[in-house]
N, C-alpha and C positions, 0 to 999 in steps of 0.2 A: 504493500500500500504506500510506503512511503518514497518511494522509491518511483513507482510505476503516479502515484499523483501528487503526495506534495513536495517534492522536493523539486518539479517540473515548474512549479506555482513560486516554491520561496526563489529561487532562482531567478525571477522574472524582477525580484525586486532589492535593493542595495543590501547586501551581507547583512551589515553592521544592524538595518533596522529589523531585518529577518532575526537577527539574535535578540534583538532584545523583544521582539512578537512570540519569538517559543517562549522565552521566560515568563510573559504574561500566559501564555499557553497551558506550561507546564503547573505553575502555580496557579491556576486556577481549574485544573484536573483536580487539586489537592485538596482547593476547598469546598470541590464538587463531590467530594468521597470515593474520587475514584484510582484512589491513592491500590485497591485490593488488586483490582481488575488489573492495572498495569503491571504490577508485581507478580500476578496468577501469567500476562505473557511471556516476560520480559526475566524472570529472576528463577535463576535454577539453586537450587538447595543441596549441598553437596558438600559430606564430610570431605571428602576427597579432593575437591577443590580447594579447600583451604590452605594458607601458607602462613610459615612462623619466620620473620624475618626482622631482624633487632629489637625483639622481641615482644613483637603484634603480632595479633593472629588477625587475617586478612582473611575476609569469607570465602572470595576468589582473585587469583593475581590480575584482576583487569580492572584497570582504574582508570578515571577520567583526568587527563593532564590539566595543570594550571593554564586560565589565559579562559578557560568556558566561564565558571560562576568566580569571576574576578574578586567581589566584594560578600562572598559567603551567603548570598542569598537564596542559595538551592541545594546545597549538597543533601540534606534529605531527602527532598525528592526527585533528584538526580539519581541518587542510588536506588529508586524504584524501576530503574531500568536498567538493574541487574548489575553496575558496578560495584566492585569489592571495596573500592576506597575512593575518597574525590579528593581533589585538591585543588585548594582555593589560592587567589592570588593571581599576579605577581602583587604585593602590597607594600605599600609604605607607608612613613612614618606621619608625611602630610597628605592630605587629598591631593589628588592633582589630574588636569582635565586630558591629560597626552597628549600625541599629538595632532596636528588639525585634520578636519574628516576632508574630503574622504580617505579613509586610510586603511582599509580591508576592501581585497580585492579573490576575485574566485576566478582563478584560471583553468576552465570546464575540462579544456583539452589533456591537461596533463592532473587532471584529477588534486589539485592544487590550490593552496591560499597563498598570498601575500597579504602580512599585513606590519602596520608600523604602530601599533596602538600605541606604545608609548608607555607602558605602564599605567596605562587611565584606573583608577580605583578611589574608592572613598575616604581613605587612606585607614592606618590598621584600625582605631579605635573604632568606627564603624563599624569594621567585621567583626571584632571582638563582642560587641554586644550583638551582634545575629549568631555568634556563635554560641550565644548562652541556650538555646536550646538544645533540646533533648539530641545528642546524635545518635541518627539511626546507622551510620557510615564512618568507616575511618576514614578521617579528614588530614590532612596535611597542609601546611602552611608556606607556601611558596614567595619569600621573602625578599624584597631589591631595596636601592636607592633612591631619593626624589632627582631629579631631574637638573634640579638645581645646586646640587650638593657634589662639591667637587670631590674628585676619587681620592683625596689626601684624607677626606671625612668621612669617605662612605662607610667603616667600620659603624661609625659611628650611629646612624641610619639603620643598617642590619641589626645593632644589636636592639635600639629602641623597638624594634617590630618584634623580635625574637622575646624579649622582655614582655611585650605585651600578650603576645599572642601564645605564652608557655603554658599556661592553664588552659588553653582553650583549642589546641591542634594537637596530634598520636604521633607527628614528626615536623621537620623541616625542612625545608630544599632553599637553599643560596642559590641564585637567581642573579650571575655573573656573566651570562652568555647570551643574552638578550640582545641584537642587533640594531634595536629601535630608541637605544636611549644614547646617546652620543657618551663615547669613553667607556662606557661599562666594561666593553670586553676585553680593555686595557688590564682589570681587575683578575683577568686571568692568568695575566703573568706568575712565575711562578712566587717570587718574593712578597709582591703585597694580597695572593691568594693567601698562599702558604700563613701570613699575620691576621687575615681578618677571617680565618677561619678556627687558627688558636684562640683568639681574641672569646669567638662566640662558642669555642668550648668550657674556656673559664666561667662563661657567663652561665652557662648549662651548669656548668657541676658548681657554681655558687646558689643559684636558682633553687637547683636539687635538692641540695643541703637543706636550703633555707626553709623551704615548704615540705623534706622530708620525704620527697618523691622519686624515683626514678629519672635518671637524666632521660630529655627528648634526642631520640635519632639523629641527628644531621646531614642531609642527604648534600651534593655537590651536582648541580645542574649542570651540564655543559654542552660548549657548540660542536655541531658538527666539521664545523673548519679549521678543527684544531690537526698538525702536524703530527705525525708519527715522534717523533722528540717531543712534542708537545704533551702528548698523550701518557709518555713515558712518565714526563714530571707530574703528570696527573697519577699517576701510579706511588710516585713518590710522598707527593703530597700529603694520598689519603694515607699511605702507612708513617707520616710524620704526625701528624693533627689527630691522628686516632678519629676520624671521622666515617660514620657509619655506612655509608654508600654511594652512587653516583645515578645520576638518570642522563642518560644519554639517547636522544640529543634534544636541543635545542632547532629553532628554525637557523636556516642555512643560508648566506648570502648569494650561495653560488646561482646563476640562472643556466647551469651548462644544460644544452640537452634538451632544451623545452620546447612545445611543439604552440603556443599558444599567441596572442598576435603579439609584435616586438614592443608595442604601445602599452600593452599590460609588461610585458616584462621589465621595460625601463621603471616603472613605480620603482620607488627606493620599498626597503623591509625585506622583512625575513619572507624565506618561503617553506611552505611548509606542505604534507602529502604528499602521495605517490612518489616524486622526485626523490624522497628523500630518502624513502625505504632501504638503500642499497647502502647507500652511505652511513645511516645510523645504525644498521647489523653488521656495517665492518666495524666502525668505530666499538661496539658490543663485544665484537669477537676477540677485538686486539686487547680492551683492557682485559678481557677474561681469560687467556690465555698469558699475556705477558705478565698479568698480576696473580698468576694459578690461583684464579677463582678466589682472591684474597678479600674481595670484598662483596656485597650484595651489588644487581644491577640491574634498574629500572629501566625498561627500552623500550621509546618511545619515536614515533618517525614511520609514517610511510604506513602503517597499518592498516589497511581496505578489507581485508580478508580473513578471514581463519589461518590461511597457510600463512599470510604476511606476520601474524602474530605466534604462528608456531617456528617461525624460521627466525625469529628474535628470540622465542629460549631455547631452541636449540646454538646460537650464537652463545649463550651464556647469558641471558637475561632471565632473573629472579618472579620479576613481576614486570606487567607493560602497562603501558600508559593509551589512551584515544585521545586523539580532537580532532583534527580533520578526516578522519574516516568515520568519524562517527556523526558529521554532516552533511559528507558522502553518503554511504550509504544507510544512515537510519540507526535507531535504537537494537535492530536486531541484531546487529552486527555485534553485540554484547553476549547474546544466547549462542550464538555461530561458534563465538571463540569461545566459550566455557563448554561447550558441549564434545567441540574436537578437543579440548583439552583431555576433558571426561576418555575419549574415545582412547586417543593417543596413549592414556595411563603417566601421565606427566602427573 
């Protein structure tokens, strides 16, 4: 259904209002009570699906990437369409409006977004109070810099989000490899990563202490454009910071390859989908292999399919992540993957 009539229909009309018309959609399934119905399609139930990883238990490893419910206004009933976990975000410490529209773009041909949002969000304290509700989903807190906060500060920024949002997220992801905010990815160098990622585990294990609890996961988001040496010191990194994982990848500046008209492809911003598939299961392969499976790994990029999502853990990916394939092809594309999973004995 989705596929075959509305996705013919959102299509017709600019991205960005299309996302924010499912949101009024979705949220208002919810307070139609038809919160059951979509869960009775959409939600497989399955000891056997579940995964233990920094020590969550995930109902299924398919989760919704950051960048869909930016400011935590859906992850409950996002996860009525059968994802294991969602994650909100990218967020910061001030609101801030990103950057100017139009700035998501859907390149049909190659099954493909570009978008430059910017980091648009409400900034954290907003989410922090939608987060006060009951989670039905493990949430995760995907955390960056304001815009206008130079890279000499941005520590500074990460930890106020990470500070706020400690009670109220199952883990973290640093949010360094964002294409869309000028210098970010400067932050990936090895030197001022490697500091503002110690930085935010002092902050963890004083946190912890403090309130008595378990320190939060710290995941390391990164781009797909990063070098084989690059990749390497990402190896290093996380066995220096003692930090919990990596989600690989991020959208990708490259336009190599693309079949779509050259007018969409000059837009500046990241691309994301299909294109990227190949690229973010090497990237997958290489830390898993050259770090012998030392750390957990979230793989995300290019997923359309059940196979696209079984050829990312066979790669070496822990759990994976949707967003462009899951506005590709539809919410079932959710049951597709947990079901070959099912199949496969993964």
């Amino acid at each position: 259904m989705y596929k075959l009539i509305l996705r013919p229909i959102f299509f017709l009309f600019d991205p960005e209002k299309v996302h924010y018309f499912s949101f009024f959609m979705i949220k208002l399934f919810g307070k139609l009570g038809l919160t059951k119905i979509i869960r009775s399609i959409y939600v497989i139930e399955d000891k056997k699906l579940e995964r233990e990883l920094f020590g969550i238990t995930f109902k299924n490893p398919v989760g919704l990437a950051a960048g869909f419910d930016k400011n935590a206004k859906l992850y409950n009933e996002l996860s009525d369409f059968g994802f294991g976990f969602i994650e909100i975000g990218t967020l910061t410490p001030k609101p801030q409006d990103g950057n100017p529209k139009k700035r998501l773009f859907r390149l049909v041909d190659d099954k493909a977004i570009i978008n430059r949002m910017g980091f648009n969000n409400m900034g954290v304290l907003e989410a922090v109070e939608e987060l006060k509700k009951e989670h039905r989903v493990i949430v995760g807190g995907n955390i960056g810099k304001n815009k206008v906060t130079p890279n000499d500060k941005a520590t500074l920024d990460y930890l106020i989000c990470f500070d706020a949002l400690f009670d109220s997220v199952d883990y973290f992801v640093v949010n360094v490899s964002s294409p869309n905010t000028p210098g970010l990815r400067e932050l990936q160098d090895k030197e001022p990563l490697t500091k503002l990622l110690i930085e935010l585990k002092k902050a963890n294990t004083k946190l912890a202490a403090k309130k008595q609890v378990k320190e939060k996961p710290i995941l390391l988001k990164i781009a797909p454009d990063l070098t084989d040496s690059q990749l390497l010191d990402i190896i290093d990194i996380v066995a220096e910071t003692k930090i919990e994982g990596i989600i690989a990848t991020n959208t990708t500046i490259s336009r190599d390859n693309l079949k779509s008209h050259q007018l969409l492809l000059e837009e500046a911003g990241g691309v994301s989908g299909a294109p990227l598939k190949n690229r973010s299961t090497e990237v997958i392969r290489f830390l898993s292999e050259k770090s012998n499976k030392a750390f957990p790994i979230i793989g995300v990029g290019g997923i359309h399919s059940a196979e696209d999502a079984l050829e990312k853990l066979d790669a070496g990916a822990d759990l994976i992540q949707l967003w462009t394939g899951f506005v590709y092809e539809g919410p079932s594309l959710v049951k597709k993957i947990n079901k070959a999973i099912l199949e496969r004995g993964y």
